[in-house]
DSSP file (Angstrom, degrees, kcal/mol; ACC not computed):
  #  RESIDUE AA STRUCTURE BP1 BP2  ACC     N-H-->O    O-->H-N    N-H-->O    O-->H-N    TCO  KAPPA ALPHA  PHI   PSI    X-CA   Y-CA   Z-CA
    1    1 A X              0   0    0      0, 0.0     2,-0.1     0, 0.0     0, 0.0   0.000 360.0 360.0 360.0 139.6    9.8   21.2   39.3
    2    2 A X        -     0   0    0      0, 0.0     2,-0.3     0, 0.0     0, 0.0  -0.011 360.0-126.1-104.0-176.0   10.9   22.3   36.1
    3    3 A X        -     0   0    0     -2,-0.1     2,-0.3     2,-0.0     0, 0.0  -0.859  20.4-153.3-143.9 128.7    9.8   22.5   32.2
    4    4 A X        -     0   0    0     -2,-0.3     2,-0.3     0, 0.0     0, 0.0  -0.700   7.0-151.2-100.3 151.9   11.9   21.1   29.8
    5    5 A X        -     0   0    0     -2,-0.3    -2,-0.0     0, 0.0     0, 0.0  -0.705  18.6-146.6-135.2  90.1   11.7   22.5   26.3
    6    6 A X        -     0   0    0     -2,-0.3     2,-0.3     1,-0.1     3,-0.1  -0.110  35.6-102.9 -57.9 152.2   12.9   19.1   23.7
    7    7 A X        -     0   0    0      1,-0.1    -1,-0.1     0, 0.0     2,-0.0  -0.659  51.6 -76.6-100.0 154.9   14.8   20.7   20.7
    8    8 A X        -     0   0    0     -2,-0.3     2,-0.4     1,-0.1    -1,-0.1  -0.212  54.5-151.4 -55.0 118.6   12.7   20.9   17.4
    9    9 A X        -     0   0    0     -3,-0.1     2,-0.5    -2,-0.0    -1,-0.1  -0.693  10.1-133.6 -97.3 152.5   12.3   17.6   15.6
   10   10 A X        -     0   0    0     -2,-0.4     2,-0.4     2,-0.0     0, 0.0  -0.825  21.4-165.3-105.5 145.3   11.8   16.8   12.3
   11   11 A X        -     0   0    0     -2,-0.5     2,-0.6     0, 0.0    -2,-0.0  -0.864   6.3-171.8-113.0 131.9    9.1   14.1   11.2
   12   12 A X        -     0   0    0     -2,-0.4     2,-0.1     0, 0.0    -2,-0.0  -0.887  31.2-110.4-120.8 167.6    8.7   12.4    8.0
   13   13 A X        -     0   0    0     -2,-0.6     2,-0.7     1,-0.1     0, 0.0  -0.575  25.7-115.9 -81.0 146.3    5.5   10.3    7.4
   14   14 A X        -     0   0    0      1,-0.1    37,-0.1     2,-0.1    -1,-0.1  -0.784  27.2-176.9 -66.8  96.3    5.7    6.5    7.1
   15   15 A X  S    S+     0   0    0     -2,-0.7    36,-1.6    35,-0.1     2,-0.3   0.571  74.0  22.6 -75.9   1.2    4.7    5.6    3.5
   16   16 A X  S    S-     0   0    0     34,-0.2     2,-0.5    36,-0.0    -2,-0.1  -0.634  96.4 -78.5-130.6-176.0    5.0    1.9    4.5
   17   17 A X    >   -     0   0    0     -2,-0.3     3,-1.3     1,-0.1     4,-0.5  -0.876  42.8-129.1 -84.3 106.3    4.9   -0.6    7.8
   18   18 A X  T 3  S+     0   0    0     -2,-0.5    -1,-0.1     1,-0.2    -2,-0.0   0.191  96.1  67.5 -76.7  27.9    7.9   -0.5    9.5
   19   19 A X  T 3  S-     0   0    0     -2,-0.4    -1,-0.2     0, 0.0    -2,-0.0  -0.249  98.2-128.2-109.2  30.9    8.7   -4.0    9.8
   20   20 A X  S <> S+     0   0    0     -3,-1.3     4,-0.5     1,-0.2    -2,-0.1   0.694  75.0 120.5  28.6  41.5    9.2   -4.2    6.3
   21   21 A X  T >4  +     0   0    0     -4,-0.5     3,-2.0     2,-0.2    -1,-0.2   0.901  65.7  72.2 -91.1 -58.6    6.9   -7.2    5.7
   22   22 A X  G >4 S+     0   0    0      1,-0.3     3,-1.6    -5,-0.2    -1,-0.1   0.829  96.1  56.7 -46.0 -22.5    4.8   -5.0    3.2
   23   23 A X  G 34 S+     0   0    0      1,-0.3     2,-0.6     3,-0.0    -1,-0.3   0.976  96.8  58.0 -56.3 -37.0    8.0   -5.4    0.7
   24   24 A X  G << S+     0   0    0     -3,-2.0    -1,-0.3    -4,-0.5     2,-0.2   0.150 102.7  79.3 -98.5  18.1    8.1   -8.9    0.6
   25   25 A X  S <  S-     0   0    0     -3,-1.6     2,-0.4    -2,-0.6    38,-0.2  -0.928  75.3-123.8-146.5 163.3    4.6   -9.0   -0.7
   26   26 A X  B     -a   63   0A   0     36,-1.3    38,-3.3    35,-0.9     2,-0.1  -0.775  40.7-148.7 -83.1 138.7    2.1   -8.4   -3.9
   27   27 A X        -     0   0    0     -2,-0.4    59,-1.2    36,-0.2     2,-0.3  -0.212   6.1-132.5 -98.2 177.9   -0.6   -5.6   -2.8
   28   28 A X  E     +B   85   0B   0     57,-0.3     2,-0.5    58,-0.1    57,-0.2  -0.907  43.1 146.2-132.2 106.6   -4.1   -5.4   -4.1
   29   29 A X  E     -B   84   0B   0     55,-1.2    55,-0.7    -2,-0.3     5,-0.2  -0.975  60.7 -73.0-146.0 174.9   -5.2   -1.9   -5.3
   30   30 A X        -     0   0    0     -2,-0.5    53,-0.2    15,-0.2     5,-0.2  -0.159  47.2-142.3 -72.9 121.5   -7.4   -0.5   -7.9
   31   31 A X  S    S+     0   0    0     51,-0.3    -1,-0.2     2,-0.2    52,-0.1   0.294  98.7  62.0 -95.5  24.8   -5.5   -1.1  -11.7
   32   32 A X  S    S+     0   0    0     50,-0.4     4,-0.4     2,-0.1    -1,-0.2   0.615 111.3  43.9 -90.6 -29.3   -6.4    1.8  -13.3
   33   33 A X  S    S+     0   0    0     49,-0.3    -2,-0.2     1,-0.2    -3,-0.1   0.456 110.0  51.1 -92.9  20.5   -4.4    3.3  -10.4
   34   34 A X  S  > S+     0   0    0     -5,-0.2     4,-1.3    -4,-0.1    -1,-0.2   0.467 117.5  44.7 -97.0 -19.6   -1.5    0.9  -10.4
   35   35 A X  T  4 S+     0   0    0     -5,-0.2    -2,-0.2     2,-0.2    -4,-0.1   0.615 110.9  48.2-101.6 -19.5   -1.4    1.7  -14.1
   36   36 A X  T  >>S+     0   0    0     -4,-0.4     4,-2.0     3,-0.1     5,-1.0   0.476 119.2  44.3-125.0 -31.8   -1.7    5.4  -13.8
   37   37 A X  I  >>S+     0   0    0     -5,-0.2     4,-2.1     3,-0.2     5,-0.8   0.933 108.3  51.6 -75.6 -40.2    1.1    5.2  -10.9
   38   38 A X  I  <5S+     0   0    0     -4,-1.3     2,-0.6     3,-0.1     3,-0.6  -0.301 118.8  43.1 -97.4-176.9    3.7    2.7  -12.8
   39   39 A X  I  45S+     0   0    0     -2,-0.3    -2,-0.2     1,-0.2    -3,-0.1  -0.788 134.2  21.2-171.6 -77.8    3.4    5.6  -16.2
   40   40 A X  I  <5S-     0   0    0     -4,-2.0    -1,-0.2    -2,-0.6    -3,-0.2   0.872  97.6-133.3 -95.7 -33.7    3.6    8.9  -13.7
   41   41 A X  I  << +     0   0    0     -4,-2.1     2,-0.4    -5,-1.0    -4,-0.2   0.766  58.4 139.7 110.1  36.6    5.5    7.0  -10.3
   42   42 A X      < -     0   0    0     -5,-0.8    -1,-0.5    -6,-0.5     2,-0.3  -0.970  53.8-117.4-102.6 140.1    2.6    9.0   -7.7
   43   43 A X        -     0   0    0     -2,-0.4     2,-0.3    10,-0.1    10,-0.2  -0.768  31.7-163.4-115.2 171.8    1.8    6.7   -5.4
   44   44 A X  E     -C   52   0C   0      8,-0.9     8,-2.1    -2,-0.3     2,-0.3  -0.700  19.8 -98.0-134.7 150.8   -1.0    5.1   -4.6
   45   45 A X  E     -C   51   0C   0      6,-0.3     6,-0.2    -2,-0.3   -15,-0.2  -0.741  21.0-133.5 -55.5 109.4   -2.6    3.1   -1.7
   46   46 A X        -     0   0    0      4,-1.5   -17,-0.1    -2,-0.3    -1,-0.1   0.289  28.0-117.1 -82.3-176.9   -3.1   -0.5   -0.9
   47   47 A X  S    S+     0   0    0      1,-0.2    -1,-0.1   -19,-0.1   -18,-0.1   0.799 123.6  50.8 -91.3 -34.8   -6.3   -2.3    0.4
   48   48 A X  S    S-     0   0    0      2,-0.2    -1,-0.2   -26,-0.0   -26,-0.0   0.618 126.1-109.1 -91.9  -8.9   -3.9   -3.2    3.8
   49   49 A X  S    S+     0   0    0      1,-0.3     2,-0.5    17,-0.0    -2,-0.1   0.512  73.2 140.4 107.6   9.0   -3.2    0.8    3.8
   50   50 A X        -     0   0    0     -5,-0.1    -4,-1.5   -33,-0.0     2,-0.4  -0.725  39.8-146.5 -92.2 127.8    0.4    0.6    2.7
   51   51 A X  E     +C   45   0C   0    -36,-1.6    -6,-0.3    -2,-0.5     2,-0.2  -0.719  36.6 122.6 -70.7 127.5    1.7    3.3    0.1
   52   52 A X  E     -C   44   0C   0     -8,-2.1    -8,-0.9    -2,-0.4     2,-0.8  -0.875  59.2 -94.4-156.6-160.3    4.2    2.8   -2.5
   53   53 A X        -     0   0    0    -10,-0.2     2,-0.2    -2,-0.2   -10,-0.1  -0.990  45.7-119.2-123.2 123.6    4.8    3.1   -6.4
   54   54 A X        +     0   0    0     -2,-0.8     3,-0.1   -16,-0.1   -13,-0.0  -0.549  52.8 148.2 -81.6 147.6    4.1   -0.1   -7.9
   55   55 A X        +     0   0    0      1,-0.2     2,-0.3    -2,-0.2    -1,-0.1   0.345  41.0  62.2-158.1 -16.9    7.3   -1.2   -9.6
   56   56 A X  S    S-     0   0    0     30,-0.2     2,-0.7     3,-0.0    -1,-0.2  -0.798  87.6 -82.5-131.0 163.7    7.8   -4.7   -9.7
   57   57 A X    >   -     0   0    0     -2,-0.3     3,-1.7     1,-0.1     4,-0.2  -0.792  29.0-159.4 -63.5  91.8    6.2   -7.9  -11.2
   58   58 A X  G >  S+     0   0    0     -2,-0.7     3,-4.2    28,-0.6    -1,-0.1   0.830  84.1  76.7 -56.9 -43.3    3.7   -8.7   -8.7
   59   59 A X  G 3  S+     0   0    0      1,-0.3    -1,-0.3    27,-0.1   -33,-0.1   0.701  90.9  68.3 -39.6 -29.2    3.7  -12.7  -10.3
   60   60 A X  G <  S+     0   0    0     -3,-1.7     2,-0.4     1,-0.1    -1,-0.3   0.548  98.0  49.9 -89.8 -32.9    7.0  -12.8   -8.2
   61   61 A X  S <  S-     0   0    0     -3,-4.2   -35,-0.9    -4,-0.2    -1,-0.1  -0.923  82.2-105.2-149.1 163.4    5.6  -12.6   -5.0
   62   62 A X        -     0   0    0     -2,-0.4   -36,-1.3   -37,-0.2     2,-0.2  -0.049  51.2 -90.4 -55.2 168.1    3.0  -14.0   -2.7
   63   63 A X  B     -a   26   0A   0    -38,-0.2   -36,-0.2     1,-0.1     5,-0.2  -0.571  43.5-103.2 -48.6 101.3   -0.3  -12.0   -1.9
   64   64 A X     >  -     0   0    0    -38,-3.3     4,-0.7    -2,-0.2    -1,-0.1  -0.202  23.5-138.2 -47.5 156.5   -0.3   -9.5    1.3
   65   65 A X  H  > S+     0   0    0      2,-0.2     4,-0.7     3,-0.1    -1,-0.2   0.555  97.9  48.4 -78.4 -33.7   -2.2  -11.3    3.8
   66   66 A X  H  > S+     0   0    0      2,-0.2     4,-2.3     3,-0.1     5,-0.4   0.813 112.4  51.0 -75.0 -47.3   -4.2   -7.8    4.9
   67   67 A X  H  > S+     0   0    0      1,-0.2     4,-3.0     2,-0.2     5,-0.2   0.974 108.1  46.6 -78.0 -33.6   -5.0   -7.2    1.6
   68   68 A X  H  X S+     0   0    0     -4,-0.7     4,-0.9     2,-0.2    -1,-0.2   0.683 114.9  47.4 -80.8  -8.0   -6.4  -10.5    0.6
   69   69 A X  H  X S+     0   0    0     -4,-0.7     4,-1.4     2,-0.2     5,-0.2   0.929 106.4  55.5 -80.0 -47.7   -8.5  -10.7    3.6
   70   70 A X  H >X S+     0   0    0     -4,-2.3     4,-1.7     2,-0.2     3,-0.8   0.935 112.3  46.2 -65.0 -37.6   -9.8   -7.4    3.2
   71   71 A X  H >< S+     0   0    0     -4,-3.0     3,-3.7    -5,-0.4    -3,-0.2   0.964 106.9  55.7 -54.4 -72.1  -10.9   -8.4   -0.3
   72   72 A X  H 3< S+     0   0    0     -4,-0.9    -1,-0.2     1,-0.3    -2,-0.2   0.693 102.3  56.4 -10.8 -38.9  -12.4  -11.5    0.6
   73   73 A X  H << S+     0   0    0     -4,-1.4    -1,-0.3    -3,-0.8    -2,-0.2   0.757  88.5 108.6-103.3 -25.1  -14.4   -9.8    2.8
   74   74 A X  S << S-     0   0    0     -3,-3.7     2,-0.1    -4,-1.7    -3,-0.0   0.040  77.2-106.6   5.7 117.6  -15.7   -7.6    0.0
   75   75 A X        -     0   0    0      1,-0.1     2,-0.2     0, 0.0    -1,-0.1  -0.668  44.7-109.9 -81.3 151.5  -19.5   -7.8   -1.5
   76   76 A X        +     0   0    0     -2,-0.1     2,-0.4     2,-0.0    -1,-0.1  -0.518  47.7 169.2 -63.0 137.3  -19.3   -9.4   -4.9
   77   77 A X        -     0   0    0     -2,-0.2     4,-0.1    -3,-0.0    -3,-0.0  -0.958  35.4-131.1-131.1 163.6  -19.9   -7.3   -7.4
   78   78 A X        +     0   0    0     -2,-0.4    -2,-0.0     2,-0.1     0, 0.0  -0.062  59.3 127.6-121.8  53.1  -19.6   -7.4  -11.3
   79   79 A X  S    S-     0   0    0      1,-0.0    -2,-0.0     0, 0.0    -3,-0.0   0.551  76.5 -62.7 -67.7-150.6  -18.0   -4.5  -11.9
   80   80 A X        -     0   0    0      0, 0.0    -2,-0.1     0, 0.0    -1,-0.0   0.189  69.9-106.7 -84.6   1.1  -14.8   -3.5  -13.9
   81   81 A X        +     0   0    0      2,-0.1   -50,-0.1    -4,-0.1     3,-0.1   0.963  57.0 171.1  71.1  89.7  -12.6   -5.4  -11.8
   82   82 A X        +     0   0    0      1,-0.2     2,-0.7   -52,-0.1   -50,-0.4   0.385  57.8  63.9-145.0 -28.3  -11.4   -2.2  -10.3
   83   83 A X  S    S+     0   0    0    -53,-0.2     2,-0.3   -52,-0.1   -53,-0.2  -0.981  71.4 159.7-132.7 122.7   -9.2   -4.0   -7.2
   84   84 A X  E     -B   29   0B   0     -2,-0.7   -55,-1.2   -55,-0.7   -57,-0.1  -0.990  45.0 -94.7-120.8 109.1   -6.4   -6.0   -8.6
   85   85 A X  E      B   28   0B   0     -2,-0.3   -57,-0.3   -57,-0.2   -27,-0.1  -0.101 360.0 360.0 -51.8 146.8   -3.8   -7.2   -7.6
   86   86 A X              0   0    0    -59,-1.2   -28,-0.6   -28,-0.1    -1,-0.2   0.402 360.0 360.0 -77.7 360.0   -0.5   -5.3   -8.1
């Protein structure tokens, strides 16, 4: 029996899901950092975990399904409205 030694790969991280359902959809994340992202283009993180740079006119397309259950599931509060949709 032998040892094989696999030639060096390179990895890059997954900023999204890779069944590209997170495009097709409006995210819910905190809008002082959708606002602080669409001005410097860092991106920021969704409620369903997906990263991106917000970019688009959220009105345009339905809700993520991850992200609007994990809000829902929320406690109410009556804060600054701090998670927003994108």
């Amino acid at each position: 029996m032998s040892t094989k030694i696999l030639p060096e790969q390179e990895t890059t991280p997954r900023l999204s899901h890779g069944d590209g359902d997170h495009e097709r959809f409006a995210h819910y994340a905190d809008k002082h950092k959708i606002t602080e992202s669409m001005v410097t283009g860092t991106p920021i993180r969704a409620l369903c975990g997906k990263v991106w740079v917000p970019s688009r006119d959220p009105k345009k397309y339905p809700v993520c399904p991850e992200c609007k259950e994990i809000y829902e599931g929320l406690p109410k509060g009556g804060g600054d409205g701090d998670d927003n949709k994108q």
